[in-house]
PQR file of N, CA, C, O and H, with PARSE charges and radii, in Angstrom:
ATOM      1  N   UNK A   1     115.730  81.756  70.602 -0.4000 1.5000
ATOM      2  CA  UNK A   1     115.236  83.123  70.634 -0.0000 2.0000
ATOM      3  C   UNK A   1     114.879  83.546  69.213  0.5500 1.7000
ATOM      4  O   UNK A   1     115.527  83.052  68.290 -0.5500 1.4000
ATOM      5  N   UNK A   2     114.033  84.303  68.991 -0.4000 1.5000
ATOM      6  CA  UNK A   2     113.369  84.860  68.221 -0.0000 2.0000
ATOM      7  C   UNK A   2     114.604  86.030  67.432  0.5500 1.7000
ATOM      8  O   UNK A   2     115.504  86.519  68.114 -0.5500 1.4000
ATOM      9  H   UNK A   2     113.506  84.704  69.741  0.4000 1.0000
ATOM     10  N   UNK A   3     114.456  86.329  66.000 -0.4000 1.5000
ATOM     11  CA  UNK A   3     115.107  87.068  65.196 -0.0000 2.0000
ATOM     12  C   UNK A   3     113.960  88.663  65.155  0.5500 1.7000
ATOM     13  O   UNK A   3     112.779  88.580  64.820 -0.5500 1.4000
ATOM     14  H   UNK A   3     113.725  85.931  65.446  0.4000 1.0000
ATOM     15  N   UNK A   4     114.600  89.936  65.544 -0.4000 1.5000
ATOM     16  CA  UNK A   4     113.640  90.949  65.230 -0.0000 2.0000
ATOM     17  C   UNK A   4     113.402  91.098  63.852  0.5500 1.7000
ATOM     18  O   UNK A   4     114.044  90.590  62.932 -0.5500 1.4000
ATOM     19  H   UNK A   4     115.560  90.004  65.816  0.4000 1.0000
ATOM     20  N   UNK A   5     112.592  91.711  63.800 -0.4000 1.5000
ATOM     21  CA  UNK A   5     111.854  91.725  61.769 -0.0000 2.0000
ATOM     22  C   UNK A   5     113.421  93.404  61.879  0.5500 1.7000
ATOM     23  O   UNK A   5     114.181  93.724  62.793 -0.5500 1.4000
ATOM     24  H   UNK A   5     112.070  92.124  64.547  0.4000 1.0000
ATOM     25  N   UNK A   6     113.211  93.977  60.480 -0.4000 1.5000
ATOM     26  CA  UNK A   6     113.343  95.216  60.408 -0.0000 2.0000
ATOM     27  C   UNK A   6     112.575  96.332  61.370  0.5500 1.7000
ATOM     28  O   UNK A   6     111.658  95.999  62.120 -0.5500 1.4000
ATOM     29  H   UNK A   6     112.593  93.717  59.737  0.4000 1.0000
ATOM     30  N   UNK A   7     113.053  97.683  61.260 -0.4000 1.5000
ATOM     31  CA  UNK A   7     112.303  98.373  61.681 -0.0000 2.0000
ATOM     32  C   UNK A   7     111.301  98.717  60.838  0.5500 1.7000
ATOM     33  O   UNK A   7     111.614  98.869  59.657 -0.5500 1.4000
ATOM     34  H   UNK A   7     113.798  97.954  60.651  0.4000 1.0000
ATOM     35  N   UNK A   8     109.696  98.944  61.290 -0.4000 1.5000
ATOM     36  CA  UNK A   8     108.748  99.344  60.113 -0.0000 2.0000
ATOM     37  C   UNK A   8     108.711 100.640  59.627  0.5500 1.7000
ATOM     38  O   UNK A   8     108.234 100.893  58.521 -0.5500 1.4000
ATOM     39  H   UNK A   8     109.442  98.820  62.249  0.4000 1.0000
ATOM     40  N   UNK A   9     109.223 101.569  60.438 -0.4000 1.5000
ATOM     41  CA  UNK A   9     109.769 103.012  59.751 -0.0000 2.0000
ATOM     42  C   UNK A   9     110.163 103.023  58.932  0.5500 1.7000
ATOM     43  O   UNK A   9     109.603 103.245  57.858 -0.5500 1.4000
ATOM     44  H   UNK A   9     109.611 101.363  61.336  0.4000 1.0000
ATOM     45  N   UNK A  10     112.101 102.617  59.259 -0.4000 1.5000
ATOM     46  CA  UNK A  10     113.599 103.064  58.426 -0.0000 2.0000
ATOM     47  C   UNK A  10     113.570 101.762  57.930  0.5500 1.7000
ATOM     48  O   UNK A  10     113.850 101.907  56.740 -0.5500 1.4000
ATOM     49  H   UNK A  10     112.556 102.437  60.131  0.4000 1.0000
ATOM     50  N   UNK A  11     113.336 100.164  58.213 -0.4000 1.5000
ATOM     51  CA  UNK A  11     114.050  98.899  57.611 -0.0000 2.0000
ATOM     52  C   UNK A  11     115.530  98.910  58.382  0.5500 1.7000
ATOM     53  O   UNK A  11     116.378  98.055  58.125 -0.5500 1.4000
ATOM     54  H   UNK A  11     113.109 100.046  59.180  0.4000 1.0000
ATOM     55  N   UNK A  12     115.715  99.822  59.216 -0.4000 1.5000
ATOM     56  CA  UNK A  12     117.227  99.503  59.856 -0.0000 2.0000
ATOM     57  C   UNK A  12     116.579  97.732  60.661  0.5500 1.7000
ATOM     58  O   UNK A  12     115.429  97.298  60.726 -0.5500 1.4000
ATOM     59  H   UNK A  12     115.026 100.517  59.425  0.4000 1.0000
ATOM     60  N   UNK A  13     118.025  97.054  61.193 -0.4000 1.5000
ATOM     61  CA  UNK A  13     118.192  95.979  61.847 -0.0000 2.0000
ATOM     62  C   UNK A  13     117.709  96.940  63.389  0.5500 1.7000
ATOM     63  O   UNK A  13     118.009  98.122  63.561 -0.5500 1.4000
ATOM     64  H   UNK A  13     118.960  97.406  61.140  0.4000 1.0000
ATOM     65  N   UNK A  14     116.975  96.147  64.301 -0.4000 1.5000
ATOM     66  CA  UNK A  14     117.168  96.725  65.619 -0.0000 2.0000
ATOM     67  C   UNK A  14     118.391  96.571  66.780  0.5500 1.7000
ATOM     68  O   UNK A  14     119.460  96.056  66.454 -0.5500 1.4000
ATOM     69  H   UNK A  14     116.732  95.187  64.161  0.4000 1.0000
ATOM     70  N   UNK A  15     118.192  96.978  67.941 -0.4000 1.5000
ATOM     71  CA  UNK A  15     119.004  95.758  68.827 -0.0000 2.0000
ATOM     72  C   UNK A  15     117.801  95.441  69.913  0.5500 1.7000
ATOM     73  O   UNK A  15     116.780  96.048  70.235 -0.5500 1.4000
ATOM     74  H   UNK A  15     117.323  97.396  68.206  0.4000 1.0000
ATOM     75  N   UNK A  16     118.353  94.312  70.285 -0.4000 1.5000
ATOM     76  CA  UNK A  16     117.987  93.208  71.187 -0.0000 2.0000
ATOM     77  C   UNK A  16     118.593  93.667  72.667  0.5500 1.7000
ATOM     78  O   UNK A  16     119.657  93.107  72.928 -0.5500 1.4000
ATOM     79  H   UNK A  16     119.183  93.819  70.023  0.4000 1.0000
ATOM     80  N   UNK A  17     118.125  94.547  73.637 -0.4000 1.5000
ATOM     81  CA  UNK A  17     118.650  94.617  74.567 -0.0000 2.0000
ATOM     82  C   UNK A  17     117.759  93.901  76.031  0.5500 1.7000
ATOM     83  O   UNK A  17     116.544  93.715  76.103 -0.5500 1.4000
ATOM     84  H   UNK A  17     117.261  95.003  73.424  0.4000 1.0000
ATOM     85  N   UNK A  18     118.692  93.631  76.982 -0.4000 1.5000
ATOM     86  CA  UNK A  18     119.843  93.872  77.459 -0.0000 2.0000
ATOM     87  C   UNK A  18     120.981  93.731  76.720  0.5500 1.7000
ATOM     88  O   UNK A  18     120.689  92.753  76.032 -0.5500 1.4000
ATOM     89  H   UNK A  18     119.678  93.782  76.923  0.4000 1.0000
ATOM     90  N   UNK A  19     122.547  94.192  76.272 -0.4000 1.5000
ATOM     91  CA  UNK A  19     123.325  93.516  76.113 -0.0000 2.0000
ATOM     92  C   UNK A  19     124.133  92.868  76.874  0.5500 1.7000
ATOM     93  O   UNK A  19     124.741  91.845  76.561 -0.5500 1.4000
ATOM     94  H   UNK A  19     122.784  94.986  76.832  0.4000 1.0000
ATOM     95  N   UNK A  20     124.158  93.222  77.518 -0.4000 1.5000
ATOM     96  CA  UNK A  20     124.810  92.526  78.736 -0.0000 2.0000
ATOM     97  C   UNK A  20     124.349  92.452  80.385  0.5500 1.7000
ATOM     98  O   UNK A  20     124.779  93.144  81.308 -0.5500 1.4000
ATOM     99  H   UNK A  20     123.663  94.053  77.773  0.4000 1.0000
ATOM    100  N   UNK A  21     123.258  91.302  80.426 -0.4000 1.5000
ATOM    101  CA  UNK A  21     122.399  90.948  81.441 -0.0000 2.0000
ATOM    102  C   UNK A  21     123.288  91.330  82.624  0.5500 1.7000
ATOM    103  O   UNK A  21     122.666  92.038  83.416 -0.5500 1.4000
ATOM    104  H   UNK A  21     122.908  90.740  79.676  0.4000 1.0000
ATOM    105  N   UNK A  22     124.624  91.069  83.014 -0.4000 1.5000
ATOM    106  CA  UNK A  22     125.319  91.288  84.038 -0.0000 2.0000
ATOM    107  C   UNK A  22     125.311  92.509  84.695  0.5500 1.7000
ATOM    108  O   UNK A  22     125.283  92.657  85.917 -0.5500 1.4000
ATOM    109  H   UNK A  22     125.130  90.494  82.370  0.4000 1.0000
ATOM    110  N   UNK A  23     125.344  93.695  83.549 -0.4000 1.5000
ATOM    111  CA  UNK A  23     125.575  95.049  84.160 -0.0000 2.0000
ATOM    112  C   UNK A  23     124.057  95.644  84.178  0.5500 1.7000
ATOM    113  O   UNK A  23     123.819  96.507  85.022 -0.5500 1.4000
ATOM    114  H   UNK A  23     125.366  93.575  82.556  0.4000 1.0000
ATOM    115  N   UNK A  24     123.050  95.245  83.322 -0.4000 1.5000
ATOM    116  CA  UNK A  24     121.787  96.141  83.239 -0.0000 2.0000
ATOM    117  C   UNK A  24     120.969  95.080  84.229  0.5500 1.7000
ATOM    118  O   UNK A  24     120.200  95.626  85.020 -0.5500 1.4000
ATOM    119  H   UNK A  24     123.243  94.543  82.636  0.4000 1.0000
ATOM    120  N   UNK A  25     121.019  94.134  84.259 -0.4000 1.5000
ATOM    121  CA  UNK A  25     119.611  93.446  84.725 -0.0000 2.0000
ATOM    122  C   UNK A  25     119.356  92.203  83.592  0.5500 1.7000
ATOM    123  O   UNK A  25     119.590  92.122  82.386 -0.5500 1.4000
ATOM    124  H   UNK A  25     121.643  93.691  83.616  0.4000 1.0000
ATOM    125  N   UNK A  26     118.628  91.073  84.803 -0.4000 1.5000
ATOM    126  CA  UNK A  26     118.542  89.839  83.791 -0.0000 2.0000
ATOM    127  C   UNK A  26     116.957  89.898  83.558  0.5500 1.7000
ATOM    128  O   UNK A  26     116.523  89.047  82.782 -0.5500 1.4000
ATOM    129  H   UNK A  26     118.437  91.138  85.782  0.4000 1.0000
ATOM    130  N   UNK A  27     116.078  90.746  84.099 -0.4000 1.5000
ATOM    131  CA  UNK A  27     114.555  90.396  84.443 -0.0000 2.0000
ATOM    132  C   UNK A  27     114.007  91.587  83.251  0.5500 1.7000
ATOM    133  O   UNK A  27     113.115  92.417  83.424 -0.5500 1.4000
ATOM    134  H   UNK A  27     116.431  91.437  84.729  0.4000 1.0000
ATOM    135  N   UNK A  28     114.810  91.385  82.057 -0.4000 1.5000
ATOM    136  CA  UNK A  28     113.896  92.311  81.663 -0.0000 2.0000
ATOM    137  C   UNK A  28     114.450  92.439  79.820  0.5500 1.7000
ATOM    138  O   UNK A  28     115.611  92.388  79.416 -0.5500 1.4000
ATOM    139  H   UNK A  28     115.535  90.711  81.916  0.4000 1.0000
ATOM    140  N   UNK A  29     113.397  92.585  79.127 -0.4000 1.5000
ATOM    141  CA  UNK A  29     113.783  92.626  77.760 -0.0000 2.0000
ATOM    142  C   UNK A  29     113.584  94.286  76.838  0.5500 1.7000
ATOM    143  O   UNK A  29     113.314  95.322  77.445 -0.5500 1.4000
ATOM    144  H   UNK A  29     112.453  92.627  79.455  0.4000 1.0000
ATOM    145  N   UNK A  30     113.736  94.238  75.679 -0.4000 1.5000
ATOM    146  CA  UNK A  30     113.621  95.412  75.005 -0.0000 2.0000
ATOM    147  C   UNK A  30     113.797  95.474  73.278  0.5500 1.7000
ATOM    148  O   UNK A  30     114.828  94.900  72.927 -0.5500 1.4000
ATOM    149  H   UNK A  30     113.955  93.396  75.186  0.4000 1.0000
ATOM    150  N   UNK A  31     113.368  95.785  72.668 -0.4000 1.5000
ATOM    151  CA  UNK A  31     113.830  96.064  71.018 -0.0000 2.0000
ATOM    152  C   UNK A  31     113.690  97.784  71.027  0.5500 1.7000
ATOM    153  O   UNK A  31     112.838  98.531  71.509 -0.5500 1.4000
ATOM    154  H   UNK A  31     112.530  96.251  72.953  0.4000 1.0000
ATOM    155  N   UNK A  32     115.058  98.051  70.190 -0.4000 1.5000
ATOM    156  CA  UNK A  32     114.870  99.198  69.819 -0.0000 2.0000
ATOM    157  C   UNK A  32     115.376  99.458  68.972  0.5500 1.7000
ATOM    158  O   UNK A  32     116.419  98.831  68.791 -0.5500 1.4000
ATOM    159  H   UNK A  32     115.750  97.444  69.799  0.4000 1.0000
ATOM    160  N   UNK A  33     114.898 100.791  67.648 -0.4000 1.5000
ATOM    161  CA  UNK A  33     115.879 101.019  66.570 -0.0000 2.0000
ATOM    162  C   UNK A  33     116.663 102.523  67.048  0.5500 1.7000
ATOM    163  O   UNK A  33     116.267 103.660  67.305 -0.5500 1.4000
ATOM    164  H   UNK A  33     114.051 101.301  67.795  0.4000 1.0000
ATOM    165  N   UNK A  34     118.230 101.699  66.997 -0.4000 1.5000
ATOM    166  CA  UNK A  34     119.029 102.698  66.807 -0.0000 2.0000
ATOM    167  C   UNK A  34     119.488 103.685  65.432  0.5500 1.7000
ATOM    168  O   UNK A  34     120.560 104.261  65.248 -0.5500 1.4000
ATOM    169  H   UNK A  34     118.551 100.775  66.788  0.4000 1.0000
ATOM    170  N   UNK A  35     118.517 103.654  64.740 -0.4000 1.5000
ATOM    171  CA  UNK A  35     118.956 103.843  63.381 -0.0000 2.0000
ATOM    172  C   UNK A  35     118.727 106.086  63.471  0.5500 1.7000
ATOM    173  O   UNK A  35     117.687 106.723  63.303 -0.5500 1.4000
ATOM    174  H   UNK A  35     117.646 103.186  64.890  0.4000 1.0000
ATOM    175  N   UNK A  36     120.002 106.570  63.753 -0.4000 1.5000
ATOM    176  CA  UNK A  36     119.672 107.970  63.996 -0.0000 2.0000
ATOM    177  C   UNK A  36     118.938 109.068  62.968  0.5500 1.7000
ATOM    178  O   UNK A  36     118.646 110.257  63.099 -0.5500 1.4000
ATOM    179  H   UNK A  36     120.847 106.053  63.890  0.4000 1.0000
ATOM    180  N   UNK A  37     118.764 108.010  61.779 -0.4000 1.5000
ATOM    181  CA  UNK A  37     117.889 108.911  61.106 -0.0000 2.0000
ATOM    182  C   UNK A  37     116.683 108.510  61.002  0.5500 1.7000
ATOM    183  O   UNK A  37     115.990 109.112  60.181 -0.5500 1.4000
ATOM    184  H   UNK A  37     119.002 107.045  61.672  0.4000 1.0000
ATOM    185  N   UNK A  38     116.032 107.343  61.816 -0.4000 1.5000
ATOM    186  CA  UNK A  38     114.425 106.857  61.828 -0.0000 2.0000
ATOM    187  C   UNK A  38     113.808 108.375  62.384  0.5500 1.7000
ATOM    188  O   UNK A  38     114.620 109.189  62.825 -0.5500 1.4000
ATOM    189  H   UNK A  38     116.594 106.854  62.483  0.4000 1.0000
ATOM    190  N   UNK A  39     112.900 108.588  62.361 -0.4000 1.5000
ATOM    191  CA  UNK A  39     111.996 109.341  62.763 -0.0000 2.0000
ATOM    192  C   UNK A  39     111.043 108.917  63.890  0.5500 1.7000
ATOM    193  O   UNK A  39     110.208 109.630  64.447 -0.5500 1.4000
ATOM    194  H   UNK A  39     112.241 107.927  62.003  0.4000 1.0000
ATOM    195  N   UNK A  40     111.225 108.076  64.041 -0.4000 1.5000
ATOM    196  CA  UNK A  40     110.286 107.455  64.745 -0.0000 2.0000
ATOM    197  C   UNK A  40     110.332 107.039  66.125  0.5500 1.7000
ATOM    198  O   UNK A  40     109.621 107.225  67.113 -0.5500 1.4000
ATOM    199  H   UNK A  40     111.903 107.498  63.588  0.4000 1.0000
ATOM    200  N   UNK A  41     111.968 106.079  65.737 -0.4000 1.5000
ATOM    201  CA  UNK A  41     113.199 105.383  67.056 -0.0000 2.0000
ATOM    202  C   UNK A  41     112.393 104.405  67.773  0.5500 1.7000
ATOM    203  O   UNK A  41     112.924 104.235  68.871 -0.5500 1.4000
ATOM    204  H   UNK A  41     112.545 105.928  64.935  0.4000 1.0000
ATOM    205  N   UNK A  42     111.233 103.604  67.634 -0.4000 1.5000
ATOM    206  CA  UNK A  42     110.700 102.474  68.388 -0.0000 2.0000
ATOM    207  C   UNK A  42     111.244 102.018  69.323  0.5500 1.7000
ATOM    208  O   UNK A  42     112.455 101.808  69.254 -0.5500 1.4000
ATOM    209  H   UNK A  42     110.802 103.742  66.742  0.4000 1.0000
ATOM    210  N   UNK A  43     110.595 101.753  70.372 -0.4000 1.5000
ATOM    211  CA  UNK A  43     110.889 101.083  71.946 -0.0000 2.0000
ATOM    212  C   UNK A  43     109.861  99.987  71.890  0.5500 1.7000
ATOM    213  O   UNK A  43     108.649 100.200  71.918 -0.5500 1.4000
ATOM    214  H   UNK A  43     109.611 101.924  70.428  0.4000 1.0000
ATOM    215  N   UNK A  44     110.502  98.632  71.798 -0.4000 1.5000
ATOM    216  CA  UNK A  44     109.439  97.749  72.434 -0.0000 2.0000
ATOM    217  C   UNK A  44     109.594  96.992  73.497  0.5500 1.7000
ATOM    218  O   UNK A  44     110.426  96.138  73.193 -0.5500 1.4000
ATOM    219  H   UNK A  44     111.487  98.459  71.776  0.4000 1.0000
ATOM    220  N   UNK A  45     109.172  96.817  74.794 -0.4000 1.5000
ATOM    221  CA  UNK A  45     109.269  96.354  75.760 -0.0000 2.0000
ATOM    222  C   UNK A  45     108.868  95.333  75.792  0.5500 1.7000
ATOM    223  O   UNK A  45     108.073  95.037  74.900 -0.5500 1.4000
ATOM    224  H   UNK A  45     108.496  97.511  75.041  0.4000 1.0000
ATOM    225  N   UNK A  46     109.218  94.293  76.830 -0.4000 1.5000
ATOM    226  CA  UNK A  46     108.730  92.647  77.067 -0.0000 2.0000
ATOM    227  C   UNK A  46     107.602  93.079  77.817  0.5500 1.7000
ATOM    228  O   UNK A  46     106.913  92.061  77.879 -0.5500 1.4000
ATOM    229  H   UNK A  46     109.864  94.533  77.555  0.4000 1.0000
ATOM    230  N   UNK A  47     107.011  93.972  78.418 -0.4000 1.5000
ATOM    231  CA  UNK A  47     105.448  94.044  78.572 -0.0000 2.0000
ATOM    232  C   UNK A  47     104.854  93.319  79.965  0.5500 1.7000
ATOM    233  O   UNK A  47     103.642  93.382  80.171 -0.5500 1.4000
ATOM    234  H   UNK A  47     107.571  94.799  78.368  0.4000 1.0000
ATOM    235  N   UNK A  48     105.746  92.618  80.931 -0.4000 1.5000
ATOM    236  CA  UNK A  48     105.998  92.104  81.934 -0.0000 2.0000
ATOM    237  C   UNK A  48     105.638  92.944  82.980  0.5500 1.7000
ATOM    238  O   UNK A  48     106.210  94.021  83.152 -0.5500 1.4000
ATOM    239  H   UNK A  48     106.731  92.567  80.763  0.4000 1.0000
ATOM    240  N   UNK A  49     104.559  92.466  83.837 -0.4000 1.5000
ATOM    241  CA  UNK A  49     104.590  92.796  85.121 -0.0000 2.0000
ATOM    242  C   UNK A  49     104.960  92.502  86.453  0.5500 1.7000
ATOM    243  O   UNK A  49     104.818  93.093  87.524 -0.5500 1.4000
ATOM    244  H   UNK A  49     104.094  91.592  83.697  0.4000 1.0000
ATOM    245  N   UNK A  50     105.605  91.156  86.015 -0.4000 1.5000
ATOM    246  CA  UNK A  50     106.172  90.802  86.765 -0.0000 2.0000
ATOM    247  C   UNK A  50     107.587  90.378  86.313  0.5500 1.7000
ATOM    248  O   UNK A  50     107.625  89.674  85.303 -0.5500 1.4000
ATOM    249  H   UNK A  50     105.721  90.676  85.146  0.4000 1.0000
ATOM    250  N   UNK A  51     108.851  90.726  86.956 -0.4000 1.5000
ATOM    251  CA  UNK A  51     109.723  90.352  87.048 -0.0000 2.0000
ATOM    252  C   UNK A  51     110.120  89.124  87.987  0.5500 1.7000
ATOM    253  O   UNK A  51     109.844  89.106  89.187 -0.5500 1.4000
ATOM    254  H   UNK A  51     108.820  91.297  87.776  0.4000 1.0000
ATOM    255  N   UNK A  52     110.757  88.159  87.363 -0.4000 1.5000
ATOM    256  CA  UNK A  52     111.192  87.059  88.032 -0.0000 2.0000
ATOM    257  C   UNK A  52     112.586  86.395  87.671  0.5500 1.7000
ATOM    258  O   UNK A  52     113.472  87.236  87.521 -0.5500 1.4000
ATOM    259  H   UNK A  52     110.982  88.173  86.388  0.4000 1.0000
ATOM    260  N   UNK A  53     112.932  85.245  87.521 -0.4000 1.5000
ATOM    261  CA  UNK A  53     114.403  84.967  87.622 -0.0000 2.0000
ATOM    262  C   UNK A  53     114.255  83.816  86.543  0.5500 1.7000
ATOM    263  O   UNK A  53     114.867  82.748  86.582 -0.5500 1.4000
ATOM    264  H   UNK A  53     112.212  84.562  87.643  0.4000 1.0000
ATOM    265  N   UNK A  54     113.378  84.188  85.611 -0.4000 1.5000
ATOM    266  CA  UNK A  54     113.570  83.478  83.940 -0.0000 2.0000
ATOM    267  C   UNK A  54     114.571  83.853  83.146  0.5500 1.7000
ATOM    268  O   UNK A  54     114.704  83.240  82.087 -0.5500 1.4000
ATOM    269  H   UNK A  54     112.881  85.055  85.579  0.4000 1.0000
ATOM    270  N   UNK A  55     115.315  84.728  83.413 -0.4000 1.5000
ATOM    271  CA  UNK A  55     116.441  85.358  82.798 -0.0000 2.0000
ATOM    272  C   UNK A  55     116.206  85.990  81.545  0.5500 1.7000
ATOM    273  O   UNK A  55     115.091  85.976  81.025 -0.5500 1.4000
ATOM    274  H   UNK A  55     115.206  85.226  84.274  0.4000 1.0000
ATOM    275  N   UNK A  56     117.290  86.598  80.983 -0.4000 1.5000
ATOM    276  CA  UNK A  56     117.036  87.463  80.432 -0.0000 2.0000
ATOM    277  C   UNK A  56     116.423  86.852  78.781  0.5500 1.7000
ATOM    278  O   UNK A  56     115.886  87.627  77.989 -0.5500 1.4000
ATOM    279  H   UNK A  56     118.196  86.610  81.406  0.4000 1.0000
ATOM    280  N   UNK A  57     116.574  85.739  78.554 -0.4000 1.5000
ATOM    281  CA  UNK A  57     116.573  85.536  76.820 -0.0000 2.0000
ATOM    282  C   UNK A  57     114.970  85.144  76.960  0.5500 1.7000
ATOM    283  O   UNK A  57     114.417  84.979  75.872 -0.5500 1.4000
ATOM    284  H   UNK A  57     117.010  85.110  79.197  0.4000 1.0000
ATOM    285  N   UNK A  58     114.234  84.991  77.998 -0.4000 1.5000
ATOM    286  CA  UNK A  58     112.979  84.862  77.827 -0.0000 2.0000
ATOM    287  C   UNK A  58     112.289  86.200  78.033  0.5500 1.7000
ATOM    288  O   UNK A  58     111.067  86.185  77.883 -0.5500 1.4000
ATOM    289  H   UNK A  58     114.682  85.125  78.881  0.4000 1.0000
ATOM    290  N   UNK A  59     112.905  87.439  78.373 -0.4000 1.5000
ATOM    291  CA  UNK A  59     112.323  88.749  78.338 -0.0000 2.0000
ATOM    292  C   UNK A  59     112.421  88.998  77.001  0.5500 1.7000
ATOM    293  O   UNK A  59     111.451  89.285  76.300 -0.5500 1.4000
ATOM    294  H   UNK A  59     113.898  87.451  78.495  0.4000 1.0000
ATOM    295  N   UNK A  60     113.910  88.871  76.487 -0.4000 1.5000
ATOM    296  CA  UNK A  60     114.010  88.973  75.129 -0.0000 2.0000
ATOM    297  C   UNK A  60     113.239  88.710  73.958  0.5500 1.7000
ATOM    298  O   UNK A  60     113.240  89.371  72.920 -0.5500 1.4000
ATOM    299  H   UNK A  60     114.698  88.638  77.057  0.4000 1.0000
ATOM    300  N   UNK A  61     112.501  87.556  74.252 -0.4000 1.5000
ATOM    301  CA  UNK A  61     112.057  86.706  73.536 -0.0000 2.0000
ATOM    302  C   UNK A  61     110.691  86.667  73.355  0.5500 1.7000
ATOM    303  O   UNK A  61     109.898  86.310  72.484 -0.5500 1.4000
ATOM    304  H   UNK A  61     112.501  87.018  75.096  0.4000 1.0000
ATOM    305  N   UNK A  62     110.665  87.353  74.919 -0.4000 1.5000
ATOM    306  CA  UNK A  62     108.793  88.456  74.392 -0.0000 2.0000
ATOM    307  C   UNK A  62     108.612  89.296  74.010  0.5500 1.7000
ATOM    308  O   UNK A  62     107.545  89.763  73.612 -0.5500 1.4000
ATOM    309  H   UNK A  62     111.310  87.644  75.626  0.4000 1.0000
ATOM    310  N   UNK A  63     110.129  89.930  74.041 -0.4000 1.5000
ATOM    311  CA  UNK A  63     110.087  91.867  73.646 -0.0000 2.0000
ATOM    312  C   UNK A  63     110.043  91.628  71.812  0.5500 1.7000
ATOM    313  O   UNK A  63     109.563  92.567  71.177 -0.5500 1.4000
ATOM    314  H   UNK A  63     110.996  89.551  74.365  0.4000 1.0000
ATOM    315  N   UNK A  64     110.449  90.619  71.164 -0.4000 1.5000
ATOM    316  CA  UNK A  64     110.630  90.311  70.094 -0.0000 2.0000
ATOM    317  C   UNK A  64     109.605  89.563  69.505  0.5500 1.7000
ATOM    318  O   UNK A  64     109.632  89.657  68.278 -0.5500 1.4000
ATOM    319  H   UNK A  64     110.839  89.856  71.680  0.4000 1.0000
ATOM    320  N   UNK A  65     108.791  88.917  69.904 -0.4000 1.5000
ATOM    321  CA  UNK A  65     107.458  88.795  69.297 -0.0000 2.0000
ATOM    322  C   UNK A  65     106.755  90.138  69.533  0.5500 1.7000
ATOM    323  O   UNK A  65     106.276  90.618  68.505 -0.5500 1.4000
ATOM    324  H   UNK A  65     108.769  88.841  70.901  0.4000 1.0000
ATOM    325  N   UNK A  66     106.623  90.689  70.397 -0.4000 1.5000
ATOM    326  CA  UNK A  66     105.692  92.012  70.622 -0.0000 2.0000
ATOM    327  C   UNK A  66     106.362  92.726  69.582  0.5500 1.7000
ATOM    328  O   UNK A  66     105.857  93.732  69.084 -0.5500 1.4000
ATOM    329  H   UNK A  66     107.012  90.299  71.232  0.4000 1.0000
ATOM    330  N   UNK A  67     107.422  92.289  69.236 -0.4000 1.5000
ATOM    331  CA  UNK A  67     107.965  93.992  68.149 -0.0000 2.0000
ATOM    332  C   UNK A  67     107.726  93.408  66.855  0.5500 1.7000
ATOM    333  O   UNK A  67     107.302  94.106  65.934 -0.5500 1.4000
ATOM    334  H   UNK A  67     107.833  91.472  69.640  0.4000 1.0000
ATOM    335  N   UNK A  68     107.981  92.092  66.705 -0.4000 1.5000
ATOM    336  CA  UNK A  68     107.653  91.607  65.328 -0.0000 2.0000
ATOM    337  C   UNK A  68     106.000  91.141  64.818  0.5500 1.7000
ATOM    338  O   UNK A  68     105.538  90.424  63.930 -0.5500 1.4000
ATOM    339  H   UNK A  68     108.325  91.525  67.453  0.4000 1.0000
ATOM    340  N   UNK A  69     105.450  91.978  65.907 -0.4000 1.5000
ATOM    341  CA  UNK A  69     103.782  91.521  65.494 -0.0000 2.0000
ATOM    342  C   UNK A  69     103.741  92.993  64.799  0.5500 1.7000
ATOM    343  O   UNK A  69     104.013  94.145  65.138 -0.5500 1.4000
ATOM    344  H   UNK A  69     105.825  92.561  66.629  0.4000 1.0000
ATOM    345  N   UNK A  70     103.169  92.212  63.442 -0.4000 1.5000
ATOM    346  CA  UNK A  70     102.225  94.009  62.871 -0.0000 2.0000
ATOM    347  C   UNK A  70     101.326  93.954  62.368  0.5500 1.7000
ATOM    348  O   UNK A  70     100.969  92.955  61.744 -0.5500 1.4000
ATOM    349  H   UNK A  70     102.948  91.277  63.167  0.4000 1.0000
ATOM    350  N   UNK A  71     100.488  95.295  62.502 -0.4000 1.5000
ATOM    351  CA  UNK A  71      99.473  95.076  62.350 -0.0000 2.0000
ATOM    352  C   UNK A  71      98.689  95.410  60.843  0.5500 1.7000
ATOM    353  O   UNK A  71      97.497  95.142  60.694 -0.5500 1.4000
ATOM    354  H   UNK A  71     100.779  96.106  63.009  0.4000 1.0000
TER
END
């Protein structure tokens, strides 16, 4: 799996969610900065229209190139 960059706002670390595929769902990825003083707070989604049973570190793993592409 892929490492998220910083946030391009704040430079905070993001998180990588799901954290725990068991209780949220395995079909689905996310980056977001929790950093409460960004201004900004970025959501990046795995961008998926289809959900299927690749589990979760390959949602992850798109939500994290999509967040670490810039432009």
């Amino acid at each position: 799996m892929n490492v998220p960059l910083p946030c391009p706002f704040c430079g905070s670390t993001p998180v990588v969610e799901p954290a725990d595929p068991k209780i949220s769902g395995n079909a689905w990825g996310a980056v977001r900065c929790v950093n409460e003083e960004c201004t900004a707070k970025p959501v990046v989604r795995d961008g998926e229209n289809i959900s299927d049973d690749r589990g979760s570190d390959v949602y992850k793993s798109i939500a994290i190139a999509r967040w670490n592409k810039r432009f």
